[in-house]
N, C-alpha and C positions, 0 to 999 in steps of 0.2 A: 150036281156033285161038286161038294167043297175042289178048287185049285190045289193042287200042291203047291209046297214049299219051292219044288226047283220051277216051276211052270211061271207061278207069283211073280220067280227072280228072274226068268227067260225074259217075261213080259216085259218089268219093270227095265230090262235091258235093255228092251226093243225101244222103249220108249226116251231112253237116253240117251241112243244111236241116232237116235232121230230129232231130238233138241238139238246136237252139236251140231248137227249138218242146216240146222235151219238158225244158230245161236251165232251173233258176232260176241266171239269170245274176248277180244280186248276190254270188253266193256264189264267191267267186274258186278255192277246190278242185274245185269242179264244172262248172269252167269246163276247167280244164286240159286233161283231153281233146279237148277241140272246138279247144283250141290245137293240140294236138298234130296233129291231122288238117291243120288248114289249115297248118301249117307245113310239114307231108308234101306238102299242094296247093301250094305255093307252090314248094318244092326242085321237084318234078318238073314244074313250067313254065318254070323259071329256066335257062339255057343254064349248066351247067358252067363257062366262062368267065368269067362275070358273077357267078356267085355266088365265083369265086375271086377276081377283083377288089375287091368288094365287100370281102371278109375283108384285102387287102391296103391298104386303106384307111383300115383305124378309127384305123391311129395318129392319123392325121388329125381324125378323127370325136373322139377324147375331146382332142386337144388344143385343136380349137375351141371346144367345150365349157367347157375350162376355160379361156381367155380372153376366153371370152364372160361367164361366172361371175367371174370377176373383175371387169370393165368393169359387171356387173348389166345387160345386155343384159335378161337375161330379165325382172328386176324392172321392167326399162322398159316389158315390154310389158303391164305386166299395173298398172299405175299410176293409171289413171284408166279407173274403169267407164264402163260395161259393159266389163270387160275383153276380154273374147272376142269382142265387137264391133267395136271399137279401133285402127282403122290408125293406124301410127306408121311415120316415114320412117328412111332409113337418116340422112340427114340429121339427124335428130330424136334418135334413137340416138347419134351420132359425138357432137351438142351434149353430150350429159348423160355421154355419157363423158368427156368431152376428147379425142377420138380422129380416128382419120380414115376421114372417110365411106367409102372404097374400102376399109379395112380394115375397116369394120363391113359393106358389100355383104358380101366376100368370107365372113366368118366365117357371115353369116347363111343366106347360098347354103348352106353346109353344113347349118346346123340345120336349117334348113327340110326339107332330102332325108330329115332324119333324121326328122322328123317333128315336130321341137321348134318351135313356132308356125308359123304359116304365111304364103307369100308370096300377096299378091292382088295385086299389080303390080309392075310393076319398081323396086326399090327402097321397097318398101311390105310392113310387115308387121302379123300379128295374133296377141293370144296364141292359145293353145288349152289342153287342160286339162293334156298334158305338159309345156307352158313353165310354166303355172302352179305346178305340183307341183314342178320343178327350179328354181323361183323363190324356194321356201319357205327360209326360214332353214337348216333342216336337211340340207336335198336338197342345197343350194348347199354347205354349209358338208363335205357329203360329196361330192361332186365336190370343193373341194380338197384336202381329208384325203387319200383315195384315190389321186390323180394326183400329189400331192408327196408320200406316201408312196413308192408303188409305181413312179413312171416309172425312176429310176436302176437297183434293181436289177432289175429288167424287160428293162432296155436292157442289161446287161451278165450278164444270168444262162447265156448261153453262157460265158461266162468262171469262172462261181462252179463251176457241172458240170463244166469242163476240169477247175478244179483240186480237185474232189471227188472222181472217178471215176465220175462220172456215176449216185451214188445219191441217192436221195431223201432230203431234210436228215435225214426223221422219221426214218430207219432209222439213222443216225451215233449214235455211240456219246456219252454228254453231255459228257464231258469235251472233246471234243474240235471236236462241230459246231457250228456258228454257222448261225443263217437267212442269207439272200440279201440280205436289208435290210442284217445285221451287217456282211458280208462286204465291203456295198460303201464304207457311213456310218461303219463301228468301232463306233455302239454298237447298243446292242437298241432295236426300234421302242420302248419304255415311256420310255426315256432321253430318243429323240428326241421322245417328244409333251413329254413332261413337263419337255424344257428350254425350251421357245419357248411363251409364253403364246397367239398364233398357233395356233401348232399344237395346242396343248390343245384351246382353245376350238373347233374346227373338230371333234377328235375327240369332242366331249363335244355337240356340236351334234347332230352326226351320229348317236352312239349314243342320244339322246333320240329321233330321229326315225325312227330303227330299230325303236325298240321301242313308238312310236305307231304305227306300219304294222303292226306283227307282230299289234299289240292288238285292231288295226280292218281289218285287209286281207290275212289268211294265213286266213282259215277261222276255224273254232270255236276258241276256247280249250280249252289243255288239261286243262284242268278238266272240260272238254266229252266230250273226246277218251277221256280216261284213268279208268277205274270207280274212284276213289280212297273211294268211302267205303267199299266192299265190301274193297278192296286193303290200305288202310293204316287207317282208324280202325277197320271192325270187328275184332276182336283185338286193338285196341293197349290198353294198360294205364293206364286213367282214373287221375283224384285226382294223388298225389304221385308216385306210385310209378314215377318215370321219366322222361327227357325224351319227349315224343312227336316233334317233327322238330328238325332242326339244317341250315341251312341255311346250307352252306361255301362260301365267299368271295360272300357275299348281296347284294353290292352296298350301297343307301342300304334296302334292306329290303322291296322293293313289291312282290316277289312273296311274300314270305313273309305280310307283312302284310295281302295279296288272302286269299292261303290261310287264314290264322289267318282270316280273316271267314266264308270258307265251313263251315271245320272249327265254329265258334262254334253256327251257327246248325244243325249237326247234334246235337253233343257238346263239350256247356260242361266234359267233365273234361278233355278233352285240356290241358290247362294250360300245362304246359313245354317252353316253344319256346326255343331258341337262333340267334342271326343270331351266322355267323363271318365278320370282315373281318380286312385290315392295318390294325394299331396307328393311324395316321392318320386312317383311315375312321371306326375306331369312336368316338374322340373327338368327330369333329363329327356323328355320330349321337347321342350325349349329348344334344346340344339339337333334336332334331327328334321328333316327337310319334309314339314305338314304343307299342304297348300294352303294358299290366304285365306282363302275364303273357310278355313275350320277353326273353333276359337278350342283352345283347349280350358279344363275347367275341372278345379280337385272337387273330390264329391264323393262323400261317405254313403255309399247307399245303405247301407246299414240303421244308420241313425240321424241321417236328414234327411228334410221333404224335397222334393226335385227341383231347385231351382229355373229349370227352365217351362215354361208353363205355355200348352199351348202347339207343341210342334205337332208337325204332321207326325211322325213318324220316332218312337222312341221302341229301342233293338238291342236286346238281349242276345247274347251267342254266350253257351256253355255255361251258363251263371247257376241257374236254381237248380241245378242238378246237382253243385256242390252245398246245396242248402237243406234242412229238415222243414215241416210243411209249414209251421208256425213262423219261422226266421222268413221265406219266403212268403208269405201273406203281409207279413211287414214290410218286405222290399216291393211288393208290387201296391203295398197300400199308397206309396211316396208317390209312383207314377200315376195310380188312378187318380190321384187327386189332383195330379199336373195335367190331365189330359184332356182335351177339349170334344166333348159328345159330338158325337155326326162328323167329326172332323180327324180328331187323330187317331192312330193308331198303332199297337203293339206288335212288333214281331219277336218271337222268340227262336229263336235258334239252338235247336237240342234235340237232346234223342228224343224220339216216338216209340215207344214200345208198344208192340200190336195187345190188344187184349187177350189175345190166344196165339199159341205157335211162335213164340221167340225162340230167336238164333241160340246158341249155348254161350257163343264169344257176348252176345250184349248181354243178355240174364249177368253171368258172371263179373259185367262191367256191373252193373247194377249193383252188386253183392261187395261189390271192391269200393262203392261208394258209399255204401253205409257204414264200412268198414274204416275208410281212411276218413269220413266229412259227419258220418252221420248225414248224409243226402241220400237222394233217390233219384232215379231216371222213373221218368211215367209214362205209363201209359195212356191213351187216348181218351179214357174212361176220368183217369185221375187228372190229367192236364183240363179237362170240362170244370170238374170237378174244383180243382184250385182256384181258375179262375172266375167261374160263378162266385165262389165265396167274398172276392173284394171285389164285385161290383165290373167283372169284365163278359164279355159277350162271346165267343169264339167264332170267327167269319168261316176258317176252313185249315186245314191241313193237308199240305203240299211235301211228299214224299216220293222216293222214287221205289218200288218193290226192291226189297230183299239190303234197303240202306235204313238203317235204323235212324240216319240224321235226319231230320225234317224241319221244316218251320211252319210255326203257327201263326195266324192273324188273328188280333183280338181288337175287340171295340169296347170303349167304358159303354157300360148300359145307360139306358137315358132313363131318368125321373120321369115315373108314372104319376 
């Protein structure tokens, strides 16, 4: 005899009473499952209806959001400790905006449902630890980025797929595709941050607070993650004799410069590190404190072959993902040609999408890249796939359950 519905849900309860007691919860990877369960308890209490309402709602949902981000709604609430103690009126709100109290009820009514502080009386509210986190410079300053990025070609990408044929940007051939942003603004999202100092600063807000969460709130580092002194220093060739990594489009240099500390305190020969940026980048890295031993080096990867040829170890983090399939077969054609068989090797730093059973938060990332890059996040199937095409090997994939971030290790294939 089929389970019932409430029996199903008993179960599945039982079984998530029983994860927490056996779950260190600080650890946000090892949480994920017990998400995942109560998200299953949740879908299967929810009437069909409601949960399709609910999805026809968010426009709502991110644009109060970001008028309430604007106004600093959130920073209001969080103003005067005890912050999470702290009734504040809609009244009190409307003053410090200049707005009008009826449109601060309304917008708050929404947050509240969302979850973003909360209401204790009519017209009375409190932070809590989501308002405070979406209050932060960063959080805020990514809610605007995102929603004045994303909302136009969002709103009209029925129109961009009419007039595509309904493929996916990544697969258009380069001469000819434009991302969804392109299609709608004329230029490419880089143009658009980098013409409006607004806009900059919002993305540059943003991507610092991205990469403090990743640091302190994705799980273990992948230094953690990934056997890197077994993988890349044993074997690699001490003293002079070689770059040991190179590290292409490095950013201001903090992962490399994390790395150079750990690799230091294993094996002081590793010596010759490379940071590749754009000509601009590297300039104002001149005066910012690199250790000796890293040479800095501008480098289009785009449209030169990789000047340094031969190192152990050349490191990708977040690159091909703001790329479509063809633009990236081009940037890893530069490296396979630099890279020495049986000896060097790629790592890539980016999401892993499972072949089945994706998060909703990564899919959606996913969607927001094709959207702003014309890129793709891939999956394990297609990361094979791409780099078999120019001549690369795949050793393995190192990820921790329920973190979409992973890294790959690839080897140029050797002539048969």
């Amino acid at each position: 005899m089929a389970s019932s519905p409430k029996s199903k849900a008993l179960t599945l309860l039982d079984s998530i009473k029983h994860d927490l007691l056996q779950t260190d919860l600080s650890n946000p990877s090892t949480c994920a499952p017990i998400l995942a369960k109560i998200s299953t308890l949740h879908h299967s209490l929810t009437p069909p209806q409601h949960t399709a309402a609910r999805i026809l709602s968010q426009p709502m949902q991110n644009v109060a959001l970001r008028l309430a981000t604007e106004m600093e709604l959130l920073s209001s609430l969080h103003l005067q400790p005890p912050a999470l103690n702290q009734n504040i009126t809609a009244a009190d709100l409307a003053r410090r905006a200049a707005a009008d109290p009826v449109l601060i009820a309304r917008l708050m009514r929404v947050l509240t449902a969302m979850g973003i502080g909360e209401e204790v009386s009519e017209g009375a509210y409190r932070g809590n630890t989501l308002s405070g986190v979406l209050a932060q410079k960063g959080f805020a300053s990514g809610v605007k980025y995102l929603y004045d990025a994303a909302t136009l070609p969002l709103a009209h990408l029925v129109d961009y797929f009419t007039n595509h044929d309904w493929r996916s940007p990544e697969g258009q051939q380069p001469e000819t595709f434009v991302s969804p942003f392109e299609f709608e603004t004329g230029v490419p999202l880089g143009e658009w941050v980098e013409g409006s100092a607004e806009h900059k600063g919002h993305f540059d807000d943003w991507k610092s607070a991205v990469a403090t969460a990743a640091a302190g709130g994705r799980g273990r580092d992948w230094l953690e993650v990934y056997p890197w002194r077994e993988r890349l220093v044993q074997g690699a060739r001490g003293g002079g004799s070689g770059v040991f990594f190179v590290d292409v489009m490095g950013g201001k240099g903090t992962e490399l410069v994390r790395f150079w500390g750990r690799c230091w305190e294993v094996d002081r020969t590793m010596r010759r590190w490379v940071l590749q940026e754009r000509e601009e980048v590297v300039k104002q890295l001149m005066y910012t404190r690199i250790p000796a031993g890293v040479k800095l080096m501008a480098y289009d990867f785009l449209e030169e072959a990789q000047p340094v040829r031969g190192a152990r170890v050349y490191h990708f983090r977040d690159i091909l993902r703001d790329w479509p399939t063809a633009e990236c077969g081009k940037i890893l054609s530069y490296i396979v040609d630099a890279m020495e068989p049986g000896y060097s090797k790629l790592i890539i730093r980016d999401v892993i999408l499972p072949d089945t059973g994706c998060s909703l938060n990564v899919a959606c990332d996913d969607v927001l890249q094709m959207v702003l890059f014309a890129g793709m996040q891939r999956t394990t199937t297609q990361w094979t796939q791409l780099l078999a095409d120019v001549g690369l090997d795949i050793v393995g994939f190192w990820s921790e359950r329920g973190n979409a971030d992973g890294v790959i290790e690839a080897v140029k294939r050797a002539r048969s």
